[in-house]
C-alpha positions as CSV (number, residue, x, y, z in Angstrom):
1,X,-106.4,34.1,-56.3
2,X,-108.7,33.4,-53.4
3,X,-112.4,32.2,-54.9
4,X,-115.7,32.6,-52.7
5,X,-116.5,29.8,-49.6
6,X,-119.2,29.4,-47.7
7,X,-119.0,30.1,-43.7
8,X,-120.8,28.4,-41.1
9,X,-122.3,30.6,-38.7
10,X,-123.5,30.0,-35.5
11,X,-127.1,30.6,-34.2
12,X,-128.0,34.2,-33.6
13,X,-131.1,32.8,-31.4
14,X,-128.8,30.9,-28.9
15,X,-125.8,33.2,-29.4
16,X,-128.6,36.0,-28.2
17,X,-130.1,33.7,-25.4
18,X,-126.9,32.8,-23.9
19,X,-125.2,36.7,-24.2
20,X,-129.1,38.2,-22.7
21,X,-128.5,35.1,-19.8
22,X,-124.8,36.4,-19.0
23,X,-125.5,39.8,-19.2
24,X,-128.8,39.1,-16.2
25,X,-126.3,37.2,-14.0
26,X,-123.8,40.1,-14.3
27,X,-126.4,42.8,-13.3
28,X,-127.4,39.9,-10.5
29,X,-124.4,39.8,-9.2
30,X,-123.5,43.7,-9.1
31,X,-126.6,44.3,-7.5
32,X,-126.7,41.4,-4.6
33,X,-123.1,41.2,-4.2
34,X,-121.1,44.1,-2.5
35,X,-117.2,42.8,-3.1
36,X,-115.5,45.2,-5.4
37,X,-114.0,42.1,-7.1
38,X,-117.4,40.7,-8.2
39,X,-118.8,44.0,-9.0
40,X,-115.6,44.4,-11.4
41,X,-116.1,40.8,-12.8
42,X,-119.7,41.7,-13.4
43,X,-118.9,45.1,-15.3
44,X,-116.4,43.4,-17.3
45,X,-119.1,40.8,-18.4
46,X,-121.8,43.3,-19.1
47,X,-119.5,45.1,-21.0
48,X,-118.2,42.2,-22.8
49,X,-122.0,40.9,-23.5
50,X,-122.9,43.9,-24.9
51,X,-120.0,43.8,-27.4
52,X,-120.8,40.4,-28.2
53,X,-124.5,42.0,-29.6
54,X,-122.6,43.5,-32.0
55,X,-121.9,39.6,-34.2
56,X,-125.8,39.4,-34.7
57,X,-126.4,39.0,-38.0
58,X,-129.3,38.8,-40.1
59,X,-129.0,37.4,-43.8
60,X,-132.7,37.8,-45.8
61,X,-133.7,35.6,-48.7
62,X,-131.1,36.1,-51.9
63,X,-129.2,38.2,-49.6
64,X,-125.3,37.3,-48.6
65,X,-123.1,38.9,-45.8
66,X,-118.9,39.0,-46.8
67,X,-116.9,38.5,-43.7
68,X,-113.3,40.1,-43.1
69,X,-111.0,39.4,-39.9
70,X,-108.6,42.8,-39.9
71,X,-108.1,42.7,-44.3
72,X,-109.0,38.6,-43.9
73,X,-111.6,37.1,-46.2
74,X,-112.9,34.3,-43.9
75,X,-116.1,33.4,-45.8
76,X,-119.6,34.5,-47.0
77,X,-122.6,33.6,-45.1
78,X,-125.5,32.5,-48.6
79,X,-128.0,30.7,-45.8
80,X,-130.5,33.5,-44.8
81,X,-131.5,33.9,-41.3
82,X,-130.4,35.0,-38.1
83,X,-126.5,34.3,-37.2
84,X,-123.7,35.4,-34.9
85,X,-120.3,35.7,-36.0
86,X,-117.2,37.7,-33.8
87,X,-117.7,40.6,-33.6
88,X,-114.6,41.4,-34.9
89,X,-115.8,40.6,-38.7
90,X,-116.6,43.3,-40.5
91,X,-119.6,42.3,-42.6
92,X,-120.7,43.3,-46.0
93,X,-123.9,43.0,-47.4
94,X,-124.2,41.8,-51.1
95,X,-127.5,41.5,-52.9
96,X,-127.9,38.1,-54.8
97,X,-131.4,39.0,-56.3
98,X,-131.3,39.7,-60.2
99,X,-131.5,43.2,-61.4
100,X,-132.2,45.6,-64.1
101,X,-130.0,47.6,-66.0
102,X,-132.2,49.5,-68.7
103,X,-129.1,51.7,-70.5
104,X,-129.8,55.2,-71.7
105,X,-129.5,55.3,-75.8
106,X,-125.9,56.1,-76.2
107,X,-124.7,57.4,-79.5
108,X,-121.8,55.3,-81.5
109,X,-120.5,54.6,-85.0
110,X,-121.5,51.8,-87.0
111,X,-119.0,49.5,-88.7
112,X,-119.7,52.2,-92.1
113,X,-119.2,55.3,-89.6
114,X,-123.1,55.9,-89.2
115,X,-123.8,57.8,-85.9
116,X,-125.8,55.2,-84.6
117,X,-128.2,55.4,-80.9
118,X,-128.5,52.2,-79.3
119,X,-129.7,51.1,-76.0
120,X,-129.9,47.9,-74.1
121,X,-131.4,46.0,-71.4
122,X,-129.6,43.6,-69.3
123,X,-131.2,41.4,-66.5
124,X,-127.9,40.3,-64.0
125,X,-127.1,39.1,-60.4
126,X,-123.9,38.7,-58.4
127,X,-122.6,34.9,-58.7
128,X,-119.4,35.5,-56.9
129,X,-119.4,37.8,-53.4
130,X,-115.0,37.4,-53.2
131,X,-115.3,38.8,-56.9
132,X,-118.2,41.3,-56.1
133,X,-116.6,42.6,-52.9
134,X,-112.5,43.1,-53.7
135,X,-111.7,42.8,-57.4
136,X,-113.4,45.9,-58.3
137,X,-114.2,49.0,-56.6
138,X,-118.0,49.1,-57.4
139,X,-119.0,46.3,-58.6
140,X,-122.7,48.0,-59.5
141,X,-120.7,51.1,-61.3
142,X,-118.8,48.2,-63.1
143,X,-121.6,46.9,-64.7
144,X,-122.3,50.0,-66.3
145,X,-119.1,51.3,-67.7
146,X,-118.2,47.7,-69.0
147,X,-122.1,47.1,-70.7
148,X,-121.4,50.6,-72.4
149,X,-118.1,49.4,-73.5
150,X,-119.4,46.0,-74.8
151,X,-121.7,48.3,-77.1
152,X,-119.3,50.3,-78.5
153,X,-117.4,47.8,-79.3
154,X,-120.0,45.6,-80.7
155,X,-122.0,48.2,-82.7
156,X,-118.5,49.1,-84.3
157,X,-118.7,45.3,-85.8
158,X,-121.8,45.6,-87.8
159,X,-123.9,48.0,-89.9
160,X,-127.0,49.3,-88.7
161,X,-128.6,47.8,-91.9
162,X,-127.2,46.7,-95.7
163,X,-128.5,49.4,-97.7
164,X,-124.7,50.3,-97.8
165,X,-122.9,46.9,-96.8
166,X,-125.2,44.7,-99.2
167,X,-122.7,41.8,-98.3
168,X,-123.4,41.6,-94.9
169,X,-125.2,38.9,-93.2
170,X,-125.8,39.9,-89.9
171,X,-126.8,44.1,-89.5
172,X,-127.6,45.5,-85.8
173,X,-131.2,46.0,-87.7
174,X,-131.8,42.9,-88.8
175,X,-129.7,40.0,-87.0
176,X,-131.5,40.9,-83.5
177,X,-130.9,37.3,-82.3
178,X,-127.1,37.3,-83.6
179,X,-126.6,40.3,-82.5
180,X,-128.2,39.8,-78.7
181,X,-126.1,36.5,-78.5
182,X,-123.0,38.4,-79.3
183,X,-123.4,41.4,-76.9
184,X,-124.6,38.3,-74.2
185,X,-121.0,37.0,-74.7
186,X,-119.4,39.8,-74.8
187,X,-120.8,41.7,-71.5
188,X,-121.0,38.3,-70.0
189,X,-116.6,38.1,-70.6
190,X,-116.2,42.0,-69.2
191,X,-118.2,41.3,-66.2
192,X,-117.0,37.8,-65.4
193,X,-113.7,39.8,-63.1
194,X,-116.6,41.2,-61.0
195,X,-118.0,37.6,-60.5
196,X,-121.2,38.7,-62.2
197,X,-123.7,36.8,-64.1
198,X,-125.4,37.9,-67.1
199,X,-129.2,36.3,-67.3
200,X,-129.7,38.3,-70.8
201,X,-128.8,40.9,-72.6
202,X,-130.7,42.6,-75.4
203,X,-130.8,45.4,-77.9
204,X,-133.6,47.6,-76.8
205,X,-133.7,50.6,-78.6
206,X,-131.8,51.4,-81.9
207,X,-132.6,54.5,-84.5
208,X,-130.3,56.3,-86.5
209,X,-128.8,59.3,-84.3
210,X,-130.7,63.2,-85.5
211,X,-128.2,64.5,-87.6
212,X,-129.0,61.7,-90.4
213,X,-132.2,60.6,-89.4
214,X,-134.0,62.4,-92.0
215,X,-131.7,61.3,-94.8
216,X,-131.8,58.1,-93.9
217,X,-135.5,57.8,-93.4
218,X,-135.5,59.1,-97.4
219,X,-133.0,56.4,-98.2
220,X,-135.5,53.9,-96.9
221,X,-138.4,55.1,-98.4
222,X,-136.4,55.3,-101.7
223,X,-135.1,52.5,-101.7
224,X,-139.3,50.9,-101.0
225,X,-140.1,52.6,-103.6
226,X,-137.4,51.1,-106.1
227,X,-138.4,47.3,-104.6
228,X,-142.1,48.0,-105.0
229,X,-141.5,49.0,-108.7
230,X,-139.4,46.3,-109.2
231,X,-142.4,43.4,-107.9
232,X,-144.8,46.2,-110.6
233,X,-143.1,45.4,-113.7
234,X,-142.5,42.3,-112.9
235,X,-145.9,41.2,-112.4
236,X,-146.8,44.0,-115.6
237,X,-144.8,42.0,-117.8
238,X,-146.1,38.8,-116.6
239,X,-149.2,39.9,-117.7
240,X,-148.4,41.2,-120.9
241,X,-147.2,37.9,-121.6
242,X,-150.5,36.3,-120.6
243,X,-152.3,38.7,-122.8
244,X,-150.3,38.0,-125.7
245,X,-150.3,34.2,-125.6
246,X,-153.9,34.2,-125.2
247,X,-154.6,36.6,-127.8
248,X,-152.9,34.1,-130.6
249,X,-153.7,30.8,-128.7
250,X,-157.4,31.7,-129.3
251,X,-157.0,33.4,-132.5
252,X,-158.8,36.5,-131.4
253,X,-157.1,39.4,-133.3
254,X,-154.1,38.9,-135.8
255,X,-151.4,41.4,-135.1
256,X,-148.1,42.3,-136.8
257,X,-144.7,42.9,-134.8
258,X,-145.5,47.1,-134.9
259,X,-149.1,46.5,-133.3
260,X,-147.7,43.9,-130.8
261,X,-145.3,46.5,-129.7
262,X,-148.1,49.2,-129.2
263,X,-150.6,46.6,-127.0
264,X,-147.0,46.1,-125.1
265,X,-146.4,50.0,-124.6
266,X,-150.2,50.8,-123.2
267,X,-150.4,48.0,-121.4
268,X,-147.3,48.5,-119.2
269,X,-148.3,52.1,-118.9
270,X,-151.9,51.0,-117.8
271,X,-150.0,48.3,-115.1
272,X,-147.4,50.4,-114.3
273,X,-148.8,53.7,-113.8
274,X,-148.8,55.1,-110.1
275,X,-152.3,57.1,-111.0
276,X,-155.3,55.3,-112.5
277,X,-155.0,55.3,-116.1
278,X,-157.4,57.5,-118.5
279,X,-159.5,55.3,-121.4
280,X,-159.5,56.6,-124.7
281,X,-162.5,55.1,-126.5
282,X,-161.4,54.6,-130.6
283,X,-164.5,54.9,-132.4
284,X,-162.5,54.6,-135.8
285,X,-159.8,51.9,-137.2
286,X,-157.7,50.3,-135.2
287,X,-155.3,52.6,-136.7
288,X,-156.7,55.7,-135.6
C-alpha cells in the first residue's frame, strides 16, 4: 500500500513573478503588434498564464496540501508557505493541528450488565495525509464512530465498581489510570487505518445511567454505612478491652464474669450508639 511522501514544490513568489511577466509581454505584444499571428500567440499565452494562476498554493503553519494527478497520489506538501504546483493537481487541504473530541455520555453495559453513561475526551491530530485522505471516507467522522466503538467495547470489560465483582482489580470507577491506558490503546489501534494519532484519551464523565441511579446511590450509602460500623465496633471493642485491663491492672474494682459482661454490654451500647447515650445516675448498690 502506498504510505505518505513529501513533495517539493516550487516557489509560488517566482512561479507568480515569472507567469505576471509573461502575461505583460502578451498584452505588449497584442497591443503594439498588428500580425494576426502574434496577436494569436499572445492570446494563447495570456490564456495559458492565467491557467497557470490556478497551481498557487498556500500551505499555513500545521497545515498540509494532498496532491492528485487524474486519481495519482504524487505527494503531500508539510512545508507551509507559498508554492506552485501544475495546475493539473487537485489539492486537498488536511489540518495537522491537534484537536478535541469531547464525546457526548453515551449509555452501555458494564461487564455485570449495569446500564452504565460514560463519556470521553480525546486530544488527536492527523500523522498520515495518504491514510487521512483515501483509506477512509471521512477521516473526521471516523474518529467518532471508531472512539464510540472503543467504549463500548472497553466498558463491556470492566465493572463500573466491585460492590458486585469484589474480585476485580481494576473497575471503570476506580482504575482511572488502567482504564485511560487501555481505551488510549484501544482507540489508538482503530484509528491507526485513518493514519491518526492519538495524544490522550481519557474517561471524562461516568455515572450510573437514570433508571438505577437511585438504587445504586442507596447501595453506596449502604454499603458506607456497613464499613463505618464495621471501623465503630472495632475501635468499641478496642476500648472495652482497654477499660477492662486497666480496671484489674490497677486493682480499682473487683468484678465477677456476670458484672464483666454487663460493663461490656453498656459500654458497647454507649460506643456504639448512633444517638448520644442517656446517663443513668445509680444512687444505690451496684446491683441496683
Amino acid at each position: 500500500m502506498k504510505q505518505e511522501k513529501d513533495f517539493s514544490a516550487i516557489s509560488g513568489y517566482l512561479a507568480l513573478f515569472v507567469i505576471l511577466i509573461l502575461i505583460v509581454a502578451a498584452v505588449f505584444t497584442f497591443i503594439f503588434f498588428p500580425p494576426a499571428g502574434l496577436k494569436i500567440t499572445a492570446v494563447v499565452v495570456v490564456l495559458t498564464g492565467l491557467f497557470c494562476l490556478a497551481g498557487l498554493v498556500i500551505v499555513n503553519p500545521n497545515e498540509s496540501s494532498v496532491l492528485v494527478l487524474f486519481g495519482a497520489y504524487k505527494g503531500t506538501i508539510k512545508v507551509n508557505g507559498f508554492w506552485w504546483v501544475n495546475p493539473f493537481f487537485v489539492k486537498k487541504k488536511i489540518s495537522l493541528r491537534a484537536r478535541n473530541f469531547d464525546s457526548e455520555p453515551i449509555k452501555v453495559n458494564d461487564k455485570i450488565g449495569n446500564p452504565v453513561m460514560i463519556g470521553v475526551v480525546l486530544v488527536w491530530k492527523v500523522e498520515n495525509t495518504f491514510k487521512a485522505a483515501f483509506d477512509v471516507d471521512d477521516y473526521e467522522h471516523f474518529v467518532v464512530i471508531q472512539s464510540e466503538a472503543a467504549i463500548r467495547k472497553l466498558a463491556g470489560q470492566f465493572a463500573y465498581d466491585n460492590l458486585e465483582d469484589e474480585d476485580a482489580k481494576i473497575t471503570l470507577r476506580g482504575g482511572a489510570d488502567e482504564v485511560n491506558g487501555m481505551m488510549e490503546d484501544e482507540i489508538s489501534e482503530r484509528l491507526a487505518i485513518a493514519g491518526i494519532k492519538v495524544i490522550e484519551a481519557r474517561i471524562n464523565y461516568l455515572a450510573y445511567a437514570q433508571e438505577i441511579a437511585s438504587a445504586m446511590l442507596k447501595r453506596q450509602q449502604a454499603t458506607a454505612i456497613v464499613s463505618a460500623r464495621y471501623k465503630i465496633v472495632e475501635g468499641a471493642v478496642s476500648m472495652v478491652q482497654m477499660a477492662l485491663d486497666e480496671l484489674k491492672e490497677k486493682d480499682i474494682i473487683d468484678m465477677d464474669e456476670e458484672k464483666k459482661a454487663a460493663m461490656v454490654s453498656n459500654l458497647m451500647v454507649v460506643l456504639c450508639s448512633d444517638r448520644d447515650a442517656t446517663p443513668v445516675v445509680n444512687t444505690g448498690t451496684l446491683n441496683h
